[in-house]
N, C-alpha and C positions, 0 to 999 in steps of 0.2 A: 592645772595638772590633775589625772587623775585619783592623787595622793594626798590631794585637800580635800574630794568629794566623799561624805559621810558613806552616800548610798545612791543610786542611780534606779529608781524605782519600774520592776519588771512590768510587762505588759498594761503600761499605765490606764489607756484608754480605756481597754477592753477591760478590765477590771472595771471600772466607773460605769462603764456601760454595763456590766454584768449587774450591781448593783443596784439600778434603776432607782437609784436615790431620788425622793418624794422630799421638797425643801424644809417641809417643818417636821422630817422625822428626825429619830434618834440613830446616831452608828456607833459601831466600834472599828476601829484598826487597830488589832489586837498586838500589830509587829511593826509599830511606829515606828523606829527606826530613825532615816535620818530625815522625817515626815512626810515625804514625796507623794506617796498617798494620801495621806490626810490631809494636804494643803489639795490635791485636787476636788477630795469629796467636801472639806468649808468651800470652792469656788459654786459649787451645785443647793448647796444648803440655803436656804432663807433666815430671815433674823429672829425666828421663832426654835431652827433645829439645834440640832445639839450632838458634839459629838466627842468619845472618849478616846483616847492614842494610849497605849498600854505596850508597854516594853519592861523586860524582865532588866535593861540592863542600862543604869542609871546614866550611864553618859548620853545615852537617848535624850535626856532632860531639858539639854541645853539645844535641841532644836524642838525645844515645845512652841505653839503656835500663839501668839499674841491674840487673843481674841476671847472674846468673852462668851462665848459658843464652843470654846476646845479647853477639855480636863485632861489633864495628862496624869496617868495611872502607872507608879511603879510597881511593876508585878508581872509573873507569870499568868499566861493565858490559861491555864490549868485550872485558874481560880475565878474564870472572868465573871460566873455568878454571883459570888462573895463579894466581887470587886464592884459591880455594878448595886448589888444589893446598898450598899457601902456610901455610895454618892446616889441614893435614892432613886436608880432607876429602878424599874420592874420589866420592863422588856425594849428590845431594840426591833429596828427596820432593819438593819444589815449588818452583818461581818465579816469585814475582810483581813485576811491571814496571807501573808508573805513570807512563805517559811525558810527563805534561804539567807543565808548571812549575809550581813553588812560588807560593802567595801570596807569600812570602819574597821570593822574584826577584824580582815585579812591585812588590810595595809598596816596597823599597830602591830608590829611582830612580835612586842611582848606578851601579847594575849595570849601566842602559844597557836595560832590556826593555822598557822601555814607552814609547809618544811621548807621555803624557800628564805628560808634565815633563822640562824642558829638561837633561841628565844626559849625562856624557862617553861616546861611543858602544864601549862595551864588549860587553856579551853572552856573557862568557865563564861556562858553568858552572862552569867549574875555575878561580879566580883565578891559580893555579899556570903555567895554558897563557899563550903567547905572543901568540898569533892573539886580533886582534879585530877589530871591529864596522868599524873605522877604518879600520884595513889595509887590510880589503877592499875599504872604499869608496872610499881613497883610491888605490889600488895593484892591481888587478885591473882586465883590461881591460875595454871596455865592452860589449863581446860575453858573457863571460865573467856579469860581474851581470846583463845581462838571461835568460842562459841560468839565474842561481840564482833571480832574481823568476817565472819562469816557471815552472820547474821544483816549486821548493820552497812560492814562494807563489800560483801558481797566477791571476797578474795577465797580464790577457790585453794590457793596455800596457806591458807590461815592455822592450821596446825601446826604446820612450819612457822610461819613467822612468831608466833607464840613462842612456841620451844626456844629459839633466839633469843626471844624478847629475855626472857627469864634468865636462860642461863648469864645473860652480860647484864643481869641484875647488878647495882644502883642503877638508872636510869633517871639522866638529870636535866636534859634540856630537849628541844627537839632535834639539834645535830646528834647528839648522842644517839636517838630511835633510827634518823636517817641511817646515821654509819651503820647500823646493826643489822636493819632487814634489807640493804641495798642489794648483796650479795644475791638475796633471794630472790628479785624481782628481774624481770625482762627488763634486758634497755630499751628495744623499743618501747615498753609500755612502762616506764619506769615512773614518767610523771603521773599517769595516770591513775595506778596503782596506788602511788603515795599518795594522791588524793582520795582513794578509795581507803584507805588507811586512816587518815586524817579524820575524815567523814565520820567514820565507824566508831573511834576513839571518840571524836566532839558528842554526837548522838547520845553515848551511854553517861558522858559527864553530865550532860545535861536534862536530861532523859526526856529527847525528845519526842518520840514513839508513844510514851506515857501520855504526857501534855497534849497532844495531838488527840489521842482518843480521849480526853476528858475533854476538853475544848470542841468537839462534834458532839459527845453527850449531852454537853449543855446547851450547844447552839439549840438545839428544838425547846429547850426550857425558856430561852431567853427572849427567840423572835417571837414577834407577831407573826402571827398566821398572814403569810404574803411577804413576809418578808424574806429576804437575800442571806444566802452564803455562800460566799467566794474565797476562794483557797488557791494560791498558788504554789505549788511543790516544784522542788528540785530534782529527786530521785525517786525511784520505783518506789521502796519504800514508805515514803510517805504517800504518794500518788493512790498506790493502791487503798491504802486505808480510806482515803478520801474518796473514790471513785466507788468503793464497794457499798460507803455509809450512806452518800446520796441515793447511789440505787435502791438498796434496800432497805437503809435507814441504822444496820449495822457495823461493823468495821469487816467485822467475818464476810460478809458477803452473804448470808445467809438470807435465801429468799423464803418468807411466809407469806401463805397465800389464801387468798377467801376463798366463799365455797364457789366463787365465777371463774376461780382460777387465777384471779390479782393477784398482784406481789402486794402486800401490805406494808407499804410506806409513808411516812411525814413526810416525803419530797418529791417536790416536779423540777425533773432535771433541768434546767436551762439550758445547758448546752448540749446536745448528745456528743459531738464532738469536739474532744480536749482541745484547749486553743492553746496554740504557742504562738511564740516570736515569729516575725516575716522575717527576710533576709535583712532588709532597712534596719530594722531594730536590733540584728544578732550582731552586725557592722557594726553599728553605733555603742552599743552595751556588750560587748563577746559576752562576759557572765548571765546572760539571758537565758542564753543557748537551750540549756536544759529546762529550763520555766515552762509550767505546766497549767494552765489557769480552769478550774471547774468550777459550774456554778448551780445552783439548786436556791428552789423558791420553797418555805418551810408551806406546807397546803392544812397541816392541822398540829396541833402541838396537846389536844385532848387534855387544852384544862380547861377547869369543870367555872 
């Protein structure tokens, strides 16, 4: 049943293929998860490479890899210089980043990620962190949530729904947020919405937006020159940041250019065009759906 499976890993292939993994290099899978990725990139690996699984959130732990070839790192990708510095690496061949939640997350409904059962408003990837789902909604102002419903989920009532939020201040589970902002929402677009809601909320508990842009700054510090980054995103949001950084090496999208008129970048796109799911794989995995996979080869990282 799909309610024992940790994670169902997105465009498996095409990721491994993106990577073009070389047997005796180094990688990271930065969103280890429930390992589906990193068991396929040890199948590619030789008895000399080596590779690290890093997940912010310790129940990850218990699908570490048996092998003496795979380090399992708890931590935030935020910090994957620190982390690699840490177990003596100095640079890797590849990283690849699967930014969308675990089945894991959604099917545990105590975690608080889904409105489709009533569960203490939590959200936190890292049971370790402080900050939750609660805080926010009970303790942030109301400027403030409408400016994260907007922003992060992309709800054009977000003022509204805010103003709500507040006024049926306690707020203590996620049936409690359901019953509050229902009234506001289209029923045809009801589920969708609360998932845009849901999203918006998880994002700013976890700050994922943040992690994401520190995690691309450091990808250029950490490859070898030729080496892969691969990123799968869920929503615009993150997409964009990753689409903008390969191109131009920025998250702005900010093109600088020599005096030939180049754009001046550390990256050769790999794919110009974003690969998603077939229909085979949307069937088999629905949560696919939105899965976005981009891949860039680092061409210089200018150390000295």
């Amino acid at each position: 049943m799909e309610q024992t499976v940790y994670h169902i890993p997105a465009l498996l292939d095409e990721s491994i293929q993106g990577l073009a993994i070389k047997p005796e290099g180094i990688y990271v899978d930065v969103t280890f998860g429930g390992g589906g990725h990193s068991r396929a990139i040890m199948e590619h690996l030789g008895p000399k490479g080596r590779l690290v699984g890093m997940d912010q959130d310790m129940d990850a732990c218990a699908n570490r890899l048996d092998d003496d070839r795979f380090t399992f790192a708890h931590g935030n990708f935020a910090y994957l210089k620190n982390f690699l510095r840490y177990y003596g690496i100095g640079a890797v061949d590849g990283i690849l980043a699967d930014l969308g939640v675990s089945f894991h997350h959604f099917d545990d409904v105590e975690r608080g990620f889904t409105f489709r059962a009533d569960a203490p408003l939590d959200m936190r990837m890292n049971r370790a962190a402080s900050f939750t789902a609660q805080e926010l909604l009970n303790n942030y102002p109301e400027e403030r949530i409408a400016e994260v419903l907007y922003l992060y989920g992309e709800l054009r009532q977000s003022r509204r729904l805010a103003a709500v939020i507040v006024k049926a201040r306690p707020l203590n589970s996620t049936g409690d947020l359901v019953n509050v902002v229902r009234p506001f929402l289209k029923s045809s677009q009801e589920k969708k919405e609360l998932s845009m809601l849901f999203q918006a909320l998880r994002i700013e508990v976890n700050g994922e937006l943040d992690a994401l842009r520190k995690l691309l700054s450091q990808s250029v510090e950490v490859l070898n020159p030729g080496g892969r980054l691969a990123i799968i995103t869920y929503h615009s949001l993150e997409d964009r940041l990753v689409k903008n950084f390969m191109r131009t090496g920025n998250v702005e999208g900010r093109q600088e250019k020599d005096f030939y008129g180049r754009v001046n970048t550390p990256w050769r796109v790999v794919n110009t065009k974003v690969i998603v799911p077939d229909d085979e794989e949307v069937a088999r995995n629905p949560r696919s759906r939105s899965a976005k996979l981009r891949v860039a080869e680092l061409i210089s990282n200018n150390k000295q």
